[in-house]
C-alpha positions as CSV (number, residue, x, y, z in Angstrom):
1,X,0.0,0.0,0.0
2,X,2.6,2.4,0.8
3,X,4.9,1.6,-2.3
4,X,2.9,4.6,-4.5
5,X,4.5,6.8,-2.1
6,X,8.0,5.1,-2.3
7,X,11.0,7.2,-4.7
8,X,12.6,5.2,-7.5
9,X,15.3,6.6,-6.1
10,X,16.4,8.6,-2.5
11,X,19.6,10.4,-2.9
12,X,21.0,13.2,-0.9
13,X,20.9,16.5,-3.0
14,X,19.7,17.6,-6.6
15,X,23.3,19.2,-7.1
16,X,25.1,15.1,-6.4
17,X,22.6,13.3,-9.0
18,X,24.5,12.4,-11.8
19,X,22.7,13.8,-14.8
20,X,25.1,12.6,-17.8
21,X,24.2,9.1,-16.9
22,X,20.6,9.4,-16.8
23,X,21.2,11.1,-20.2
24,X,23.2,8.2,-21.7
25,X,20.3,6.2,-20.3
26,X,17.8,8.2,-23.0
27,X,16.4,10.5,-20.7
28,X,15.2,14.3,-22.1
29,X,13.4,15.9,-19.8
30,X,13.6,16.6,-16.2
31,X,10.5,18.1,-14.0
32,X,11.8,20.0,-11.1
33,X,10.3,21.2,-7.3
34,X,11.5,24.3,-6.7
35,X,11.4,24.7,-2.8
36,X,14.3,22.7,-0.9
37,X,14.8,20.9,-3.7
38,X,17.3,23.3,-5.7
39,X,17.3,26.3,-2.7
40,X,15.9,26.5,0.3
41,X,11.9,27.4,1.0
42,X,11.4,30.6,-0.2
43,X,15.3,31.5,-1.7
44,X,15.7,32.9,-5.2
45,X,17.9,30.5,-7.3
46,X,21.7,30.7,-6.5
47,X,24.7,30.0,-7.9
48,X,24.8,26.5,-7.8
49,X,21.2,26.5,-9.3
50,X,22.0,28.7,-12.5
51,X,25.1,26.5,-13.3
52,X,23.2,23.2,-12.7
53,X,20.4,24.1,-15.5
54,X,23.1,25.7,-18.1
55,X,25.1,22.0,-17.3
56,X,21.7,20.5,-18.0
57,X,20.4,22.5,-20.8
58,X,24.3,22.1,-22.7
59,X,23.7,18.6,-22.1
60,X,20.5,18.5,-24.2
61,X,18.0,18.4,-21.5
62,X,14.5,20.3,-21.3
63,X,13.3,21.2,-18.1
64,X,10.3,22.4,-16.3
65,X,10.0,23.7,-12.7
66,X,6.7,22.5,-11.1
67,X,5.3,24.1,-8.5
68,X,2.2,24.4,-5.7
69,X,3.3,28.0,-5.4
70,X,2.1,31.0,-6.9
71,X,3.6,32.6,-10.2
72,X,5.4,35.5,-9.2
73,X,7.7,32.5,-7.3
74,X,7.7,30.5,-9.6
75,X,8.4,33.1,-12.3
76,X,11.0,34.9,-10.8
77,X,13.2,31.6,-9.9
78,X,12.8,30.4,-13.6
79,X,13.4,33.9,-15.3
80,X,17.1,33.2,-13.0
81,X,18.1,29.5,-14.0
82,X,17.1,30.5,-17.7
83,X,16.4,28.0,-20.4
84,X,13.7,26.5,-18.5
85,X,9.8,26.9,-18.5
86,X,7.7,26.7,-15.4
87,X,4.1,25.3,-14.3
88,X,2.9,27.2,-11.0
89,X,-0.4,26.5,-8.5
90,X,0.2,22.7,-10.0
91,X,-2.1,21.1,-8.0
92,X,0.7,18.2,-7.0
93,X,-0.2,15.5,-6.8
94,X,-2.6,15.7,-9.4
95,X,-1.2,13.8,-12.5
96,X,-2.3,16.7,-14.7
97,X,0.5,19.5,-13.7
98,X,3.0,16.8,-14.7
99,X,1.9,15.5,-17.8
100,X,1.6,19.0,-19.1
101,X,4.9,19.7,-18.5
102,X,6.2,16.7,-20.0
103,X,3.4,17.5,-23.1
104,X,6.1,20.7,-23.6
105,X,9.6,19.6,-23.1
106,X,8.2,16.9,-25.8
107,X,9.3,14.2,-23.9
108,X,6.8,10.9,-22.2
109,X,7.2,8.7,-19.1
110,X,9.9,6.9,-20.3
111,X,12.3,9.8,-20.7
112,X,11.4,11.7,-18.2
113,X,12.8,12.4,-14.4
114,X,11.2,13.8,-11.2
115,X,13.0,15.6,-8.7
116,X,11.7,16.9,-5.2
117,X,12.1,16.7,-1.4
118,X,8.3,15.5,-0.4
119,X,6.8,12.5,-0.6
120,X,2.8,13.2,-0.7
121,X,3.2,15.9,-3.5
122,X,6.4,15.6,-5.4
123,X,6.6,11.9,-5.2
124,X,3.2,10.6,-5.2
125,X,2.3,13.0,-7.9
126,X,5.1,12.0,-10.4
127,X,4.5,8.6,-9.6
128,X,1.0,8.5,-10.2
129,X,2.1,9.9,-14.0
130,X,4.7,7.3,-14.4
131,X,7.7,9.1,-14.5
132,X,10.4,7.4,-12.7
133,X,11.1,9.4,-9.6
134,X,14.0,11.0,-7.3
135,X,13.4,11.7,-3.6
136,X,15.9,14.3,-2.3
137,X,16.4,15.0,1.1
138,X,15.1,18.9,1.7
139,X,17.9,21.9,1.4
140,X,16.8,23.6,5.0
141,X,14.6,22.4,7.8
142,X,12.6,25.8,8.0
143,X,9.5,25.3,6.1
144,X,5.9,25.9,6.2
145,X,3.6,24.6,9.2
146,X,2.0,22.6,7.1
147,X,5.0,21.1,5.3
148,X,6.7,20.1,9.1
149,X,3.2,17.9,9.8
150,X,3.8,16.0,6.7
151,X,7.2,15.5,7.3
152,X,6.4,13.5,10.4
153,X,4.1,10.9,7.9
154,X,6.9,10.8,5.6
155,X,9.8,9.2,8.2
156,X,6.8,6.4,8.2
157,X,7.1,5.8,5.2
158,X,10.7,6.5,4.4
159,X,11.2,4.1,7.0
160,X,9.7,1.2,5.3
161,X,10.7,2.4,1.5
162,X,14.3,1.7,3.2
163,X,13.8,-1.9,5.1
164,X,12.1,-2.9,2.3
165,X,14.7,-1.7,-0.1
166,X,17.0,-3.3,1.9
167,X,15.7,-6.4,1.5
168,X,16.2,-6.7,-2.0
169,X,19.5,-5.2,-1.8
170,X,20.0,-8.8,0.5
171,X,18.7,-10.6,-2.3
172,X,20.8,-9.1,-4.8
173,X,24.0,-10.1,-3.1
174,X,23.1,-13.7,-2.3
């Protein structure tokens, strides 16, 4: 039951996934949270944000940031990493917000990635598309009230994604 919430994939930060590889694997498209998943909760995009999309975009990729937040947010951030488009008031985890955006990077479940730090929006939502996901743990702990209550439901089920991920990590070295 809990394995629609469950990542493909749980990794530590957006800026340590390694992006060339998931190209080489056919991948085209990547749909991006914005909010502790590139900056922290509120932060305009840095440094480390506008080199990671003109790495990504000179690699070939399209990219769309997808957002629950308003558009002056949302608009502001993707007018700063340049080369990307943006879908704001998304309504994760509806599948909709995420099949548009993959509808105009031109690209379909099977070549393209989800990235974000929450499980009952990011992950849920990109999973309920099909798009294979990637769970990153969040930038900063200050957040929203109503982020920090779901964060308590998601070490539930973060703590089962992982026994149960270790048991076929068992079973792979037997």
């Amino acid at each position: 039951m809990l394995q629609c919430f469950y990542p493909r994939e749980y990794v530590d930060s957006t800026y340590g996934i390694d992006f060339e590889s998931w190209r080489g694997r056919g991948y085209r498209g990547i749909i991006f949270d914005v909010d502790n998943t590139l900056v922290p909760h509120g932060a305009p995009a840095d440094e480390r944000a506008k080199e990671l999309f003109g790495r990504l975009h000179a690699l070939g990729f399209r990219s769309v940031l997808l957002s629950n937040n308003k558009e002056p947010r949302v608009k502001s951030f993707c007018e700063a990493v340049i080369g990307a488009d943006y879908i704001y008031k998304a309504g994760k985890p509806k599948r909709a917000g995420y099949e548009q955006a993959m509808k105009r990077m031109g690209t379909d479940v099977h070549t393209t990635l989800f990235v974000g730090d929450q499980i009952f929006t990011d992950v849920w939502g990109a999973n309920r598309a099909g798009i294979y996901t990637i769970l990153v743990k969040p930038i900063h702990p200050k957040e929203e009230i109503q982020i920090v209550f779901k964060r308590y439901l998601e070490r539930i089920v973060l703590y089962f994604y992982q026994k149960e991920k270790g048991k076929h990590e068992d079973c792979n070295r037997k």
